[in-house]
N, C-alpha and C positions, 0 to 999 in steps of 0.2 A: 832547908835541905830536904833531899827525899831522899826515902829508903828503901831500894827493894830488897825484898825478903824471901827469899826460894831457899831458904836453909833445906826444907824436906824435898827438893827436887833434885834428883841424881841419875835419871835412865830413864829411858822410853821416851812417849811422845810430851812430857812436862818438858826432858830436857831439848827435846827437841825447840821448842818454843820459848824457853829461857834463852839457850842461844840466841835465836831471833833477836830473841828482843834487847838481850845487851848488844848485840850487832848494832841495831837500831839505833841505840842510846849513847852509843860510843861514836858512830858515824855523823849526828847528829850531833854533838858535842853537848848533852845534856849534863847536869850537874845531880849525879846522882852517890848516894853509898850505897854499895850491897854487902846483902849478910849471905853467904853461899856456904854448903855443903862441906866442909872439907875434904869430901871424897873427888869433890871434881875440881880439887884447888889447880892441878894440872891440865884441867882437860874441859876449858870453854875456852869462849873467843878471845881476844888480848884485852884487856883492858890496862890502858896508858892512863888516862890523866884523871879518874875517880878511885875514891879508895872501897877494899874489899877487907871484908872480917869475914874469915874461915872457921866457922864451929862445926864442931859434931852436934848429929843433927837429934839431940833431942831434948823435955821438953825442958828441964830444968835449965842446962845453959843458954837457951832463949830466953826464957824467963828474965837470967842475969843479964843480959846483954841488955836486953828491954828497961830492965831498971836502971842499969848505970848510964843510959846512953836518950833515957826515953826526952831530954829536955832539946833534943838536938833536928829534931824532924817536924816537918810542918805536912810533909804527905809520908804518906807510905803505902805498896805494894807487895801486902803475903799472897806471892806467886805459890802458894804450896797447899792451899783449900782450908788453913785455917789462921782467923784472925790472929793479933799480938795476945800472949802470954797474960798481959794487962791492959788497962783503958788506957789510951794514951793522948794527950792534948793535941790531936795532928788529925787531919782528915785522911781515913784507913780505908782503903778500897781492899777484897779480898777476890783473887781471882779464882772460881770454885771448877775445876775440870774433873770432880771427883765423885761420880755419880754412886756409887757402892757404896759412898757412905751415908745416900740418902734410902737405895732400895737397894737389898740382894734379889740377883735375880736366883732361880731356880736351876739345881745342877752347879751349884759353889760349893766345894769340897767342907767340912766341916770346920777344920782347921779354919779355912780364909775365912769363912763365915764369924768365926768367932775374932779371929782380929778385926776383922772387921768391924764387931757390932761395940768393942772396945774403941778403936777410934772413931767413930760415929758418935761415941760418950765424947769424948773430949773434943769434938768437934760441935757438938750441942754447948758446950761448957762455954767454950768461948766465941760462941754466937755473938755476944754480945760487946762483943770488944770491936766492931768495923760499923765503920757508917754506910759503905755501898760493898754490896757484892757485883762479879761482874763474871759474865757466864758465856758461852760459845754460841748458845741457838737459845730459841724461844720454846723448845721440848723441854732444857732441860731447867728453864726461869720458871716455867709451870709445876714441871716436879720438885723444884727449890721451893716455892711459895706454897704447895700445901704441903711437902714435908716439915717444913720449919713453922710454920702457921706464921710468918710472915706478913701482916697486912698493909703494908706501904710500896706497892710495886713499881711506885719508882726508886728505891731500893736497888731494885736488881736490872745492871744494865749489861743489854746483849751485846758483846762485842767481840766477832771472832777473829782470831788473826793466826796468821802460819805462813812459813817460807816458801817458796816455789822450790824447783829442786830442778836441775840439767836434765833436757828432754834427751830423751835416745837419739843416737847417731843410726840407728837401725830402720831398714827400708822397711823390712819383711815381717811383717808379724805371723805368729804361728796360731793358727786359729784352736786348737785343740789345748793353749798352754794358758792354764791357769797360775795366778799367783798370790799371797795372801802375806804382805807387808808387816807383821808382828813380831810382838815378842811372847817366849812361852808361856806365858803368866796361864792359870787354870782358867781363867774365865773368860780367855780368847776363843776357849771351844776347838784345842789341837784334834786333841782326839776322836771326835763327830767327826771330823772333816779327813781325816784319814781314813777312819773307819768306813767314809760314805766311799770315797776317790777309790779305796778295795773294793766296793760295791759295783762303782760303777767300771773300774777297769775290768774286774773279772766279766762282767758281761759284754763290753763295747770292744775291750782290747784298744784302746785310744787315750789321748790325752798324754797330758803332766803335770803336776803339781809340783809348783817351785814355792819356797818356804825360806824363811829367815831366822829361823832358832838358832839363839847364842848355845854355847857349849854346856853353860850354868844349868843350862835344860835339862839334864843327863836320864830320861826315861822316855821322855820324847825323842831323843836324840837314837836312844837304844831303839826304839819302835821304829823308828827311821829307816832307821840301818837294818833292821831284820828285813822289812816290807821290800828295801830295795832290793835285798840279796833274795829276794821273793820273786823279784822280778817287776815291781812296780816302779814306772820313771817315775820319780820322785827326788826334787834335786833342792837341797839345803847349801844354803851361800853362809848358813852361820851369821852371827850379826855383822850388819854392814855398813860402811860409811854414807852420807846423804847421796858422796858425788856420784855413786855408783847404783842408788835406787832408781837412775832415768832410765838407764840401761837393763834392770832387771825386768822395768812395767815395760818396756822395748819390744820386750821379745811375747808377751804374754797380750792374748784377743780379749780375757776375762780377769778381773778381782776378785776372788767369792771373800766373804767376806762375813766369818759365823760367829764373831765376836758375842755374849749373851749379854754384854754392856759394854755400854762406851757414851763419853761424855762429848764425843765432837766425831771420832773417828777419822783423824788424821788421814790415815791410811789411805780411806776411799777418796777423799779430796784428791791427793795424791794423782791416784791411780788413773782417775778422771782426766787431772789436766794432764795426763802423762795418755789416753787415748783407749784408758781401756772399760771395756761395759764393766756396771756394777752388778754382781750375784749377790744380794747380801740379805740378810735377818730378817727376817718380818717381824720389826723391833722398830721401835719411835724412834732412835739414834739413825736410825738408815734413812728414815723419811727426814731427816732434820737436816742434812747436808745433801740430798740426794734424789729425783723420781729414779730410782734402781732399776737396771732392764728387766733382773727375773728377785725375786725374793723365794725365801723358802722357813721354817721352823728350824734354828736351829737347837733345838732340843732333840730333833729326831732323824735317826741317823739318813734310813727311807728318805725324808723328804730333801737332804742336801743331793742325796745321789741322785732324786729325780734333775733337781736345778744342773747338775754335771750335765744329764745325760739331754737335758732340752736344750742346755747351752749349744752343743756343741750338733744334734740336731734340727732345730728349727732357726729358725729368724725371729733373733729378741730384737726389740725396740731399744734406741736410742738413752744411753743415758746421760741426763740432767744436772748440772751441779746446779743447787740453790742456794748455796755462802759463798763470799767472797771476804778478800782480805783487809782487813779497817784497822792496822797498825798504828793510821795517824791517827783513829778516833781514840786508840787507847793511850799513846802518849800523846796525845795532849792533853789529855787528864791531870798529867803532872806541869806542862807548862802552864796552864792557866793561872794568873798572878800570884808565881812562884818566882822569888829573886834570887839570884842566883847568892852561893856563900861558899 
């Protein structure tokens, strides 16, 4: 039997790709268990005829579940960037989309820094517990193999995969309307990109920036709200369901896109096959899904407002998607002579 494991996945772009992938596996009539969340015991795809065990996700009740359960799997998938709790007799692949916990970047609030460098311990600890890791691109198998000193690199297999999402019903794009597909988390880099979009509107008087900050954001949301009663068009849809992100990249000529990590950038795939140029980081993550039409620092506030204001003046070049989606290369991973029970 297999078992996938996403206990630690609940929001953002993981869940994004959990869905997927039990879609996948259920359409597919594959014979799997999963261990899920309890927070999203309500809120993924149907699943009919495999069974699901709901824990709270942390690590001691994994742990137990791993020991009462550990004689029952011959594969398993920790969808959540870290191996099982113990060594288990079953071939363990670890899906790792969690780059922060091999580098922080610079400009991470202290706070995240420090949980961060906590689960990065315990993500060191149980390194040892998965036979293959399996990663989005080849940036970030390179920063996994000298982070972890890793020497077996067949070990770590690239395999990216993500949903397509309903193109726009929209004729018209607006060439001056930018948009930036996220959640508020601090190291999306909200505030640079606001800060620059005042920069640049105060001199152009042009443009708009459209935003997708959940409500949970509440200082982001306040800065929002002041800037707009400022008079900057600036338009938050709050978080948003998949059907409705065709229609948001619809309306929008540009991405920017200042995230200071990211382990695949969902986002910009997105945004691409949805027709819009990428503005995004001069960061190994952008070049790893992407030739970007304009990049810029985003550490500095200057050099996003430059990327606004050339956007929307000159002629940027064409941008490039360079991943594509290999869903069947990851499950078959788990059919390879696997009998079904």
């Amino acid at each position: 039997m297999i078992l996938i494991d996403a206990i630690y996945i609940n929001n953002s772009g993981g869940k994004i790709l959990l869905d997927y992938l039990i879609d996948e596996l259920e359409r597919r009539q594959i014979n799997v268990h999963y261990l899920l969340d309890e927070r999203i015991s309500n809120n993924h795809p149907k699943i009919i005829r495999n069974k699901i065990y709901y824990l709270e996700a942390n690590l001691l009740k994994r742990y137990k579940f791993y020991k009462i359960n550990k004689h029952l799997y011959t594969k398993v998938l920790c969808f959540g960037n870290l191996p099982p709790n113990i060594r288990l007799n079953a071939i363990v692949y670890t899906y790792f989309h969690q780059k922060l916990f091999l580098e922080i970047p610079k400009g991470i609030p202290l706070k995240q820094k420090i949980i961060l460098k906590i689960k990065s311990l315990i993500f060191k600890i149980l390194q040892k517990n998965t036979d293959f890791w399996v990663v989005q691109t080849q940036v970030v198998k390179d920063i996994f193999l000298i982070k972890t000193l890793l020497l077996e690199k067949e070990k770590v297999l690239i395999i990216p995969f993500y949903p397509t999402i309903k193109k726009s019903s929209l004729k018209n794009r607006k060439q001056a309307v930018f948009v930036y597909v996220s959640s508020g988390s601090e190291h999306k880099n909200h505030l640079n990109l606001l800060e620059a979009f005042r920069t640049f509107y105060d001199e152009k008087k042009t443009g708009e920036l459209h935003l997708t900050i959940g409500t949970e954001f509440q200082e982001l949301n306040n800065l929002i709200s002041k800037m707009k009663s400022e008079g900057y068009p600036i338009i938050n849809y709050g978080f948003v369901t998949r059907d409705l992100l065709g229609e948001i990249y619809g309306k929008a000529a540009f991405s920017i896109y200042p995230s200071l990590s990211e382990s695949f950038g969902l986002g910009i795939i997105e945004a691409i096959e949805n027709g819009c140029a990428i503005i995004g980081s001069d960061l190994d993550y952008t070049y790893a899904v992407c030739k970007p039409s304009l990049v810029f620092d985003p550490t500095k506030i200057e050099s996003i407002a430059i990327a606004f204001q050339t956007a929307v003046e000159k002629k940027i070049p064409p941008t490039e998607l360079l991943v594509f989606n290999e869903i069947d290369k990851l499950i078959n991973l788990f059919q390879e002579n696997e009998n079904p029970s």
